[in-house]
C-alpha positions as CSV (number, residue, x, y, z in Angstrom):
1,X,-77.9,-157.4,-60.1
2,X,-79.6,-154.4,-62.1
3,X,-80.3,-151.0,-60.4
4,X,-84.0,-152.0,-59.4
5,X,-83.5,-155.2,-58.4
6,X,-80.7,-154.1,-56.3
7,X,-83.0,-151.0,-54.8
8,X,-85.6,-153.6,-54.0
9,X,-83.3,-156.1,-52.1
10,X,-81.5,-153.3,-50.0
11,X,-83.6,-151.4,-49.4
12,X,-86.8,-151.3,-47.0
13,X,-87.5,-155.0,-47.8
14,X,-84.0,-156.1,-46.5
15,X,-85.9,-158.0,-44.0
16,X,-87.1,-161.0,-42.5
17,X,-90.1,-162.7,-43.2
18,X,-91.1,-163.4,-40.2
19,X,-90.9,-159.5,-38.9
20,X,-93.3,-158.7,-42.3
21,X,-95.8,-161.4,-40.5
22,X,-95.7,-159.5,-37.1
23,X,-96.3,-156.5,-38.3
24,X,-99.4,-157.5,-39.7
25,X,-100.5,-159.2,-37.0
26,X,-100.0,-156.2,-34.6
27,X,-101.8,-154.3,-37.6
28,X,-104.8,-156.9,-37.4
29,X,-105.4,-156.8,-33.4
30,X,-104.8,-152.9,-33.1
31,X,-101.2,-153.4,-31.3
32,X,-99.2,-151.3,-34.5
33,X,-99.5,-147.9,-33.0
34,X,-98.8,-149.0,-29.7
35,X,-95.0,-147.4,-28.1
36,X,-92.9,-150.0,-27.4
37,X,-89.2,-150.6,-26.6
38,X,-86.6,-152.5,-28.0
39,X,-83.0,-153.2,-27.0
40,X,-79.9,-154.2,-28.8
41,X,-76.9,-156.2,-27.3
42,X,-75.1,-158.9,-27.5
43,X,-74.5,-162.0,-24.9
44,X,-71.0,-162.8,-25.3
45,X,-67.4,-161.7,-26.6
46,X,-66.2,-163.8,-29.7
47,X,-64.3,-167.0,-28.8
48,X,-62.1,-167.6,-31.2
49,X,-61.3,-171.2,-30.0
50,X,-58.3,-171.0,-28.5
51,X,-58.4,-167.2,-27.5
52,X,-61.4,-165.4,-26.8
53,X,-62.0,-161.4,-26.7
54,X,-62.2,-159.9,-23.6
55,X,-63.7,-156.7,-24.9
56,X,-65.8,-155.3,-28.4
57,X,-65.5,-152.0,-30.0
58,X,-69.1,-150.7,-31.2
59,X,-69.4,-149.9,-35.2
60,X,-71.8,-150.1,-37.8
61,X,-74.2,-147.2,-36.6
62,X,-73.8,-144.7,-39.2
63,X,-74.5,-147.2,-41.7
64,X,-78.0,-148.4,-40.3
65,X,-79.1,-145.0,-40.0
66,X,-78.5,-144.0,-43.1
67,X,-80.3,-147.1,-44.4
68,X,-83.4,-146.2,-42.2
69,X,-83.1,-142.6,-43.4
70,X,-83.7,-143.9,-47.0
71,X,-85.5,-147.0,-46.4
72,X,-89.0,-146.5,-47.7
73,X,-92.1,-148.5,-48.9
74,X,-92.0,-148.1,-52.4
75,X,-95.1,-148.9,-54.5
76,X,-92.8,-151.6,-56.0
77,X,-92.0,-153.3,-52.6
78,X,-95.6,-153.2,-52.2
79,X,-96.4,-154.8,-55.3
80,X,-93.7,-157.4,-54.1
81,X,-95.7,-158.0,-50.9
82,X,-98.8,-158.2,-52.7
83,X,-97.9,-161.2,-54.9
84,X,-97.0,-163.1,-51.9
85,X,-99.9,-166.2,-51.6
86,X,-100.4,-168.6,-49.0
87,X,-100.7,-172.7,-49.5
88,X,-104.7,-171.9,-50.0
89,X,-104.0,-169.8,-52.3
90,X,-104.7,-166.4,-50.6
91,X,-102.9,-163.3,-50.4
92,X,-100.3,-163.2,-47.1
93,X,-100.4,-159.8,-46.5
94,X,-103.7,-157.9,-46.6
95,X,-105.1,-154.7,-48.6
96,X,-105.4,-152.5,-45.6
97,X,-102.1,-153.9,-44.0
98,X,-100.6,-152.3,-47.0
99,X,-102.3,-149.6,-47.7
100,X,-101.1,-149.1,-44.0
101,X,-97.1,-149.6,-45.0
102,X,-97.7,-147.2,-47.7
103,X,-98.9,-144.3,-45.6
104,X,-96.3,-144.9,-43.3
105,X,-93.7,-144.8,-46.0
106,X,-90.6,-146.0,-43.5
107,X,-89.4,-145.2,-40.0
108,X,-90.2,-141.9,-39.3
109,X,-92.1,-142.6,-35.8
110,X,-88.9,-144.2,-34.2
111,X,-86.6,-142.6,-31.6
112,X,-83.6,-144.0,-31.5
113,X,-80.6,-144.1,-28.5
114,X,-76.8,-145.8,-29.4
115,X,-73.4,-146.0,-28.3
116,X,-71.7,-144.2,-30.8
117,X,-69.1,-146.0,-32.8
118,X,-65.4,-146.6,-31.7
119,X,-66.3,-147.5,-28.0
120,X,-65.4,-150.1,-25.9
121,X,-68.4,-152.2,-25.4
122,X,-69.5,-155.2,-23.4
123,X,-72.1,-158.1,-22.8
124,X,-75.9,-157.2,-22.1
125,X,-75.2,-153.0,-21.9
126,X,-77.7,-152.2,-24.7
127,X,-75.8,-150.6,-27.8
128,X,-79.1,-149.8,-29.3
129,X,-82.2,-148.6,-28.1
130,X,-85.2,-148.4,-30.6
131,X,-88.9,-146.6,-29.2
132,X,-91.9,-146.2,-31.3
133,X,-94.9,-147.8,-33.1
134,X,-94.4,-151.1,-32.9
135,X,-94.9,-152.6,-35.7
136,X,-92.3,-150.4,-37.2
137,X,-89.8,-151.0,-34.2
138,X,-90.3,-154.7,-35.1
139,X,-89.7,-154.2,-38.9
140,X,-86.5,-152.4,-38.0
141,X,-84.9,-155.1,-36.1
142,X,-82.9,-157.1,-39.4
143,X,-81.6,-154.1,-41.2
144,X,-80.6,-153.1,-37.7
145,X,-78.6,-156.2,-36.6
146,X,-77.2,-156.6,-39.7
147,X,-75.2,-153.8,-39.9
148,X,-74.2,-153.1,-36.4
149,X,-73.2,-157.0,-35.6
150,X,-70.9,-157.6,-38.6
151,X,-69.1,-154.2,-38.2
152,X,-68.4,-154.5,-34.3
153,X,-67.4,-158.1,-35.2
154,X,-64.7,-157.0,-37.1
155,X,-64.0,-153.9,-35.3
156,X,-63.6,-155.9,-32.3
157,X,-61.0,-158.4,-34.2
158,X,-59.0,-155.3,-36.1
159,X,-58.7,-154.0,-32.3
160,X,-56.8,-157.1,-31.2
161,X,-54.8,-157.0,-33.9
162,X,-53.4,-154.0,-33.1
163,X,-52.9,-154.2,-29.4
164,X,-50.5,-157.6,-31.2
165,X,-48.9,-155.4,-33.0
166,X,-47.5,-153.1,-30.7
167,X,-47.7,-150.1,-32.3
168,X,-46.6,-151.3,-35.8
169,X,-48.6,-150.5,-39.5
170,X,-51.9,-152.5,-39.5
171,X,-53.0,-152.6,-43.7
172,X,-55.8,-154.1,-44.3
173,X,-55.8,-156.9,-47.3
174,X,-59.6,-158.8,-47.4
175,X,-61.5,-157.3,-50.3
176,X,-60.6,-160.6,-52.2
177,X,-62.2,-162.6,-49.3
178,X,-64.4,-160.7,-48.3
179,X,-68.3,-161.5,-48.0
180,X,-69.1,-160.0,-51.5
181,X,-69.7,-157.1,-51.1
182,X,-70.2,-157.1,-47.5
183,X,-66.5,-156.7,-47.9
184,X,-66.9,-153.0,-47.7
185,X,-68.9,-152.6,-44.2
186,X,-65.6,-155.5,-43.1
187,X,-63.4,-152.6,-44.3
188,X,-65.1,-149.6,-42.9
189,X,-65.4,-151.7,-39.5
190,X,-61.5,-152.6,-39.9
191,X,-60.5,-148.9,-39.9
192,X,-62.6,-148.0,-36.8
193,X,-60.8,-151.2,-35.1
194,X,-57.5,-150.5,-35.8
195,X,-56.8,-150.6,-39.5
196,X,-54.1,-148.2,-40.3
197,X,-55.1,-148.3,-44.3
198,X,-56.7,-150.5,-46.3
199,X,-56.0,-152.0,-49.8
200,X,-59.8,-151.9,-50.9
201,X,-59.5,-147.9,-53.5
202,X,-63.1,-147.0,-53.9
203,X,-63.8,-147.4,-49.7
204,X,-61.1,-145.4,-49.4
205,X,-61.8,-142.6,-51.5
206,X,-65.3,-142.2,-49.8
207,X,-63.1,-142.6,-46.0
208,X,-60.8,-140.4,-46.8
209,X,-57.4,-142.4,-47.1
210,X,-55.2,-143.2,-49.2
211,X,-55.4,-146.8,-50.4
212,X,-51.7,-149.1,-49.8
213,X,-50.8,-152.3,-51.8
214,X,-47.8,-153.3,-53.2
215,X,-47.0,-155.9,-56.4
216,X,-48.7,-159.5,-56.3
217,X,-46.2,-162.6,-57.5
218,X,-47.4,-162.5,-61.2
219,X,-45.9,-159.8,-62.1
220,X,-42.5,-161.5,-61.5
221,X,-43.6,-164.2,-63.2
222,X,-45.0,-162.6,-66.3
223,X,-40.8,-161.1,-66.5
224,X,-39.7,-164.1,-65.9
225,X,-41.6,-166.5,-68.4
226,X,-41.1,-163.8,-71.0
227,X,-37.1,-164.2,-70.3
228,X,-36.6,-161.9,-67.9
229,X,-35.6,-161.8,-64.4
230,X,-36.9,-161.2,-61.1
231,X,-34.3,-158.1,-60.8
232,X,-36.1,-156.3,-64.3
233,X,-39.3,-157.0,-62.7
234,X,-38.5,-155.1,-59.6
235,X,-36.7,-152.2,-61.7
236,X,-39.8,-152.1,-64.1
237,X,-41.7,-151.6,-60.8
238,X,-39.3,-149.2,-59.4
239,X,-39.2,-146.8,-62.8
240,X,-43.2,-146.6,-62.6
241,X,-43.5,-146.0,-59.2
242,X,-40.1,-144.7,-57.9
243,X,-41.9,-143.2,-54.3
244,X,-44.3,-145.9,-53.6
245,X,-41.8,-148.7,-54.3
246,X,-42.6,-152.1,-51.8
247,X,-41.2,-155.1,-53.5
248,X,-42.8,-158.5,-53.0
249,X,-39.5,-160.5,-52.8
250,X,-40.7,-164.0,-52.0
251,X,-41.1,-165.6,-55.5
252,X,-38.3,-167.3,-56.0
253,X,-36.4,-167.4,-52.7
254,X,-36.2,-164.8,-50.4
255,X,-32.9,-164.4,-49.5
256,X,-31.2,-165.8,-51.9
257,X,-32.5,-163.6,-54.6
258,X,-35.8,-161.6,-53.2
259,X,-34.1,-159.7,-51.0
260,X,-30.5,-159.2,-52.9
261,X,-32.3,-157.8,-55.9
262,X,-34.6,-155.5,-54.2
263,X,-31.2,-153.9,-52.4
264,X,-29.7,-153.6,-56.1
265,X,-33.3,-151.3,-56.9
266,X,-33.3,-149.4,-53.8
267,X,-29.8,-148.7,-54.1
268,X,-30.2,-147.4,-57.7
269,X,-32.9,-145.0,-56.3
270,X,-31.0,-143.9,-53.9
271,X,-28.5,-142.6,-56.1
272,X,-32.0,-140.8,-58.3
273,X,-32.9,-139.3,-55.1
274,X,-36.1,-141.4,-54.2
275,X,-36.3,-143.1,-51.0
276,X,-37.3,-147.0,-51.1
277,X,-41.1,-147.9,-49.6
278,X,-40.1,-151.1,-48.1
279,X,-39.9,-155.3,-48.8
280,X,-42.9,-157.7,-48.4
281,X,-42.7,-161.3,-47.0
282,X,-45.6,-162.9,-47.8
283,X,-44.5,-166.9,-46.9
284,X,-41.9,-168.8,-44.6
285,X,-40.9,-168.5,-41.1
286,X,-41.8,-164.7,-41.4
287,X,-40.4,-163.8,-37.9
288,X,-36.9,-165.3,-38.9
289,X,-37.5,-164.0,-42.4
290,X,-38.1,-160.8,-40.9
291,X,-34.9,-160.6,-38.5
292,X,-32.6,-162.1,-42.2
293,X,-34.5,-159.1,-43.9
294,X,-33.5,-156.4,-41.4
295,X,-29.7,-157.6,-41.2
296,X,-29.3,-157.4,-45.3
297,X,-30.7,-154.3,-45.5
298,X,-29.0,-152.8,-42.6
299,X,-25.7,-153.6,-44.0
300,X,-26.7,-152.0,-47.5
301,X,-27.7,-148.5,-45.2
302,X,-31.3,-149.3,-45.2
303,X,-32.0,-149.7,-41.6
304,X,-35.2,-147.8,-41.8
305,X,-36.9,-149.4,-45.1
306,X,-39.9,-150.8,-43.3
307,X,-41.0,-154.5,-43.3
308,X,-44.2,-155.6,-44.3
309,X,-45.2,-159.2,-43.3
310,X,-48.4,-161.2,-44.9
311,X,-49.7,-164.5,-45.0
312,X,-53.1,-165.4,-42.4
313,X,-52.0,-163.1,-40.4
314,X,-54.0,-162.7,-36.8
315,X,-53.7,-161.1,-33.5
316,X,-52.1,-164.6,-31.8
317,X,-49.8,-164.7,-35.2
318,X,-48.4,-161.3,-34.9
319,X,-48.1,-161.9,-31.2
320,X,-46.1,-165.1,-32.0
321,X,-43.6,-163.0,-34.2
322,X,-43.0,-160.6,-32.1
323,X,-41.7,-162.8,-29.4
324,X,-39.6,-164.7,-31.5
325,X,-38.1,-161.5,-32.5
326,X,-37.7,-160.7,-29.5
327,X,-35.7,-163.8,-28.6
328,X,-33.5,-164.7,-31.8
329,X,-32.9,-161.1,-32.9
330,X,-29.8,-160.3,-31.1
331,X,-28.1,-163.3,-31.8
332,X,-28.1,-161.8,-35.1
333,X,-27.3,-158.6,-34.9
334,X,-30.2,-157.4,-35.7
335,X,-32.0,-154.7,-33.0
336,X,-35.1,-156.3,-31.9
337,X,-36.8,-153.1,-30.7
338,X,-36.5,-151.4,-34.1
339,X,-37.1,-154.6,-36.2
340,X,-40.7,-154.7,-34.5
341,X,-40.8,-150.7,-34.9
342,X,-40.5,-150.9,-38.4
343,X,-42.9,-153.9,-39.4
344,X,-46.2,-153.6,-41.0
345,X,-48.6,-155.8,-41.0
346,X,-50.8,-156.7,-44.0
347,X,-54.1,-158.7,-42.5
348,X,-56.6,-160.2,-45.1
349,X,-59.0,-163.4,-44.6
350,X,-58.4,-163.4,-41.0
351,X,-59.4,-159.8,-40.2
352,X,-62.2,-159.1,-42.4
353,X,-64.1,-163.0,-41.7
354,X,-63.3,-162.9,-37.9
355,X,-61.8,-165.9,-38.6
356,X,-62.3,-168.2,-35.4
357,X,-65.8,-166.6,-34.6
358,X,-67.8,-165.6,-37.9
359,X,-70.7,-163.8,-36.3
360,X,-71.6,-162.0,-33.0
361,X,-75.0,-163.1,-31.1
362,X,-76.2,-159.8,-31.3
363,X,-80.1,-159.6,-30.1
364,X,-82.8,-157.5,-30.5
365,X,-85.5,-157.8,-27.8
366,X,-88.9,-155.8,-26.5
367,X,-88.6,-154.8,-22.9
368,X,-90.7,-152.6,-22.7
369,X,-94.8,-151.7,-24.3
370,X,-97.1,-148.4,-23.3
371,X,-100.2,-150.2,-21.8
372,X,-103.0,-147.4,-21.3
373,X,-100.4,-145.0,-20.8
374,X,-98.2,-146.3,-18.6
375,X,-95.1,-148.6,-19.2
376,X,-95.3,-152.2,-18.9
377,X,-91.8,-154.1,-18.7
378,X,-91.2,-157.2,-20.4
379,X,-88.9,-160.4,-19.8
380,X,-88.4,-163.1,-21.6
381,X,-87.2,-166.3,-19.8
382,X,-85.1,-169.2,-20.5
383,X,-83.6,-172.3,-19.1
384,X,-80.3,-170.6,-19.6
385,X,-80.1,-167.6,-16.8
386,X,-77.7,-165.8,-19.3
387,X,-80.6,-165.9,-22.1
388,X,-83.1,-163.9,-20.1
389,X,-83.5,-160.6,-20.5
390,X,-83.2,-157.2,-18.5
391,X,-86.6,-155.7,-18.8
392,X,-88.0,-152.1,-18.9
393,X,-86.8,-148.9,-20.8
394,X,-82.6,-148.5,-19.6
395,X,-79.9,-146.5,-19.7
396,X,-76.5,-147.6,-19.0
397,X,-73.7,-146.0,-17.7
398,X,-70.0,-146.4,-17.2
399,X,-68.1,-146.3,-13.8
400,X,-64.9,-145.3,-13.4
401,X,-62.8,-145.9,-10.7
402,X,-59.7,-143.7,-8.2
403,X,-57.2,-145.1,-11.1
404,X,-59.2,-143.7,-14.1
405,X,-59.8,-146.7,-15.3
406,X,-63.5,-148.6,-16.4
407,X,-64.2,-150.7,-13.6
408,X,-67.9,-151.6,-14.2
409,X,-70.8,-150.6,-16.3
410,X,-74.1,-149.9,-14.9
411,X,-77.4,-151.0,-16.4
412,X,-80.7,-149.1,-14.5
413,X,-84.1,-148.3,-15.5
414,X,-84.5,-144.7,-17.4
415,X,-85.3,-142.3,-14.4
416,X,-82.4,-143.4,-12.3
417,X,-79.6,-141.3,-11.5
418,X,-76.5,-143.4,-9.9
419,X,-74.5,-140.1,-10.0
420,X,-76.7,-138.8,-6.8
421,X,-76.3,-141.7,-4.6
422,X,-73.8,-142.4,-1.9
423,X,-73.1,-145.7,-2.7
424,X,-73.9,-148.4,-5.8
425,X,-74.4,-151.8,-5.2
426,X,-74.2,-153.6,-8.7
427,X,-75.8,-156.9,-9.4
428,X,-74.4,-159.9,-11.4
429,X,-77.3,-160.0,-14.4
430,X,-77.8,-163.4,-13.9
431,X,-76.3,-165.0,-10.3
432,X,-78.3,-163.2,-7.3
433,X,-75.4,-164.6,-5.2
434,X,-72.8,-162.4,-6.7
435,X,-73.1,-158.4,-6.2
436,X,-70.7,-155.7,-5.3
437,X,-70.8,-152.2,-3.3
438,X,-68.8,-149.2,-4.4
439,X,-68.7,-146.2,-2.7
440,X,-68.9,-142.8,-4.3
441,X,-65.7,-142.0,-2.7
442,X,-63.8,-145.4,-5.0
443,X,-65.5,-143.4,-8.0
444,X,-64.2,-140.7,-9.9
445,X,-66.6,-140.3,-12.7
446,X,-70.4,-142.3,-14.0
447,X,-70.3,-142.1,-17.7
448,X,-73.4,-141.6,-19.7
449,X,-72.9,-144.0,-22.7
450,X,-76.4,-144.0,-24.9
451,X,-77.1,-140.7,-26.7
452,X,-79.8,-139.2,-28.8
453,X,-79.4,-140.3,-32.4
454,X,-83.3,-140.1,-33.7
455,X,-86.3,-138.6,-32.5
456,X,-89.1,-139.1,-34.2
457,X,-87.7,-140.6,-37.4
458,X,-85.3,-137.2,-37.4
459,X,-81.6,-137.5,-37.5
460,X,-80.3,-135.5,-34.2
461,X,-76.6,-136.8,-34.6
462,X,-73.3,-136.2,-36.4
463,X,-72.1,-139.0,-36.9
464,X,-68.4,-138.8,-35.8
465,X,-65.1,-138.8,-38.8
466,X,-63.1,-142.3,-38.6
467,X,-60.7,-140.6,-37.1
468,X,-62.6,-139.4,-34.0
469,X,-63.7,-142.9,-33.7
470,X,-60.1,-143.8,-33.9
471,X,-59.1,-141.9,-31.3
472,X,-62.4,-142.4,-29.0
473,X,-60.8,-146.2,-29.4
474,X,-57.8,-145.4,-28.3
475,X,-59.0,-143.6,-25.2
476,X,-61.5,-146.7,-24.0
477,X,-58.9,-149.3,-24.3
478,X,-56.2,-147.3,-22.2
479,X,-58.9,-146.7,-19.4
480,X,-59.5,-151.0,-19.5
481,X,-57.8,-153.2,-17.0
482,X,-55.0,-154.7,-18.7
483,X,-56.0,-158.1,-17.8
484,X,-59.4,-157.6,-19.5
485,X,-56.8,-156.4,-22.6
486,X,-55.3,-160.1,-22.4
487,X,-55.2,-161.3,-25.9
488,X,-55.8,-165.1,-24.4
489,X,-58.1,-165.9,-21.1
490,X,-58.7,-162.5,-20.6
491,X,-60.2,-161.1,-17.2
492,X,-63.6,-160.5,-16.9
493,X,-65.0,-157.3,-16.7
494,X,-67.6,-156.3,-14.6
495,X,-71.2,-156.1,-16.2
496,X,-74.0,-155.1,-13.9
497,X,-77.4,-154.4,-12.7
498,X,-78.8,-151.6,-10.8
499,X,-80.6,-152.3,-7.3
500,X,-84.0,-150.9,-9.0
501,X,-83.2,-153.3,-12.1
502,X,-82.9,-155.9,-10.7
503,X,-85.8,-155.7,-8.6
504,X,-88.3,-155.5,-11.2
505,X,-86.3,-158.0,-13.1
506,X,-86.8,-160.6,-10.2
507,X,-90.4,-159.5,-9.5
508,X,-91.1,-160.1,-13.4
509,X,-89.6,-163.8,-12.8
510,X,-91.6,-164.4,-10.0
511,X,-94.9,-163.5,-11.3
512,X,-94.1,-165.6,-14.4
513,X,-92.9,-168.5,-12.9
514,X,-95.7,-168.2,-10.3
């Protein structure tokens, strides 16, 4: 795609139709200036078919703001939107309406609250917030989804996939299979998840980190079917990269030959001073593979070379090896503690698709609209109770309990204050059987989890390093439950809705039922 086609498909026309056709209609009956409020969130974790998530981490943000930084009404999208014509004939989209889109230039009127990247979020807690015109706030919503439901998708995956992995390397491997280039907001999603490193060079270079890869089976083969061997294609490897040396030992049988030959290299580096980067099994029983591996290259003095293991690797995978290491290790001589210690992961297709659940059902809805100066909530309803909506403008907080760990959060309307009562009683957001009481006394601290990003179309945020979000990460998952942690059937945590909220939420159901 050239330069200006590519400027005019990302850029403040990467949109839906549909959201073009509101906005004129709000332009037409006088409604496009008028405040309103929008929320982003999503219903449900991923289910992944035979496991499901019992947590997300939040990622994408920086991304759509600095899309709707530089998002602007171009005379050129306007030209676009000009030569649109109707069945009759006619122009769609009006002179004045875009005159109108033309003054406005692009989002400058919005005021913007988020969950900032790298935390631990659930179902129905708005991660977004957007206030402002509304015909703009509605023409926001696409880019807006788009980048923030992909990249917690994959966050949320890379996280489970390195609670599996116990502590070991997590490299990520799925530029190849990536959504074109999509690929690189799957990448930049897998770091904040739990990515150690990725594979993909010119993502890393902008994140800061040094891309990993090793050797891909061709290059064996292009020694062998010249009349070489396997052993000069690991030593031609070796003399080129002496300190980065992982050898891909799989192409002609592991440990018969993979694994013999790569010892012969390492040990003739060894004796040069350079210290081997490690073996990579990338086929086979890899957990069996894995223990063979360790026991070979124990006995040759190389009991720390690490291990990297490929192949559709995913969180219930890496689970799966681990216990089998766990179990057969021994009987082979083989430590089991520092076998897993010293494993690496390399996770492609799996990680950055979400294989098992290719898309969160992230939402954007209105909740709220200025009528005559005062705020009007809105609801929508639905036959499914988990489809209707919380209305009014919210904030949502976090409660932790006497262990220090998250044992609820709190959704309430925007002037409430749950830190100054006594006691909290929390309402399911769809069952008005189910509620709970907590005392302030069972509650050591009410977190505050939307902040400021925009006001007024201005950027008021820094949006945090990788590393910050890394470690933020960290911090939310120690302070979950472990059962909400579970990798399968995990427990559920608690989700809930203010006394005041739900009020108004049942007194907006009533009236529009009635």
């Amino acid at each position: 795609m050239k330069a200006d086609a590519r400027r005019t498909a990302e850029g403040v026309l990467f949109t839906d139709q549909y959201q073009l056709s509101m906005a004129q209609l709000y332009f037409r009956y006088g409604l496009h200036e008028t405040t309103a409020q929008f929320d982003h969130f999503f219903r449900r974790y991923p289910d992944y078919g035979a496991h499901e998530a019992g947590f997300c981490i939040n990622a994408g943000l920086e991304w759509f703001l600095d899309w709707m930084q530089e998002a602007r009404f171009r005379n050129e999208d306007l030209a676009h939107l000009r030569s649109q014509r109707n069945r009759a004939g006619e122009a769609v989209f009006g002179e004045d309406f875009l005159s109108y889109l033309g003054k406005m230039g692009g989002f400058d009127g919005l005021s913007i609250r988020a969950i900032p990247e790298g935390r631990v979020v659930h179902p129905h807690v708005p991660l977004t917030t957007v206030r402002g015109p509304l015909a703009m706030a509605q023409l926001v919503e696409t880019a807006l989804l788009n980048a923030l439901n992909y990249q917690t998708l994959v966050a949320t995956k890379a996280a489970r996939i390195r609670e599996s992995a116990r502590g070991g390397t997590v490299l990520e491997f799925g530029l190849r299979r990536g959504q074109e280039r999509g690929a690189n907001a799957g990448t930049r999603a897998a770091l904040i998840g739990g990515a150690d490193f990725t594979s993909n060079v010119g993502l890393s270079h902008v994140l800061g980190y040094p891309p990993k890869g090793t050797h891909a089976h061709s290059m064996v083969q292009v020694f062998m079917a010249l009349g070489q061997s396997e052993l000069d294609a690991f030593r031609a490897y070796a003399a080129v990269y002496p300190d980065e040396c992982t050898l891909l030992v799989d192409t002609i049988d592991t440990l018969e030959s993979g694994v013999p030959n790569a010892i012969i290299v390492f040990e003739e580096l060894r004796t040069k001073g350079h210290t081997p980067g490690g073996v990579r099994l990338d086929s086979g029983d890899l957990a069996y593979l894995a223990i063979q591996t360790a026991r070979m290259l124990d006995a040759a003095g190389f009991n720390a070379v690490p291990i990297v293991l490929s192949s559709d690797l995913d969180e219930l995978v890496i689970w799966q090896i681990i216990t089998q290491i766990a179990e057969e290790a021994n009987r082979y001589g083989v430590d089991a503690d520092n076998l897993v210690k010293r494993l690496t992961y390399g996770v492609g297709t799996r990680l950055v698709t979400s294989h098992g659940e290719g898309a969160l059902g992230g939402v954007y809805k209105l909740v709220a609209i200025d009528k005559g100066g005062d705020w009007a909530a809105a609801i929508k309803l639905a036959d499914s109770p988990g489809k209707m909506t919380n209305p009014g403008n919210k904030r949502a907080w976090r409660i932790y309990d006497t262990r220090g760990l998250a044992t609820a959060d709190l959704i309430g309307l925007e002037d409430e204050e749950p830190q100054a009562l006594s006691r909290l009683v929390l309402h399911h957001p769809s069952d008005y059987t189910r509620s709970r009481t907590l005392d302030q006394r069972d509650i050591t601290t009410i977190e505050a989890l939307l902040i400021d990003v925009v006001r007024d179309g201005k950027l008021v945020y820094q949006s945090p390093s990788i590393e910050a979000m890394r470690a933020q990460r960290n911090a939310d998952i120690q302070r979950l439950d472990l059962g909400v942690r579970r990798l399968v059937n995990p427990h559920i945590y608690h989700v809930s809705l203010s006394e005041q909220l739900w009020a108004l939420k049942q007194k907006l159901v009533d009236e529009l039922e009635g």
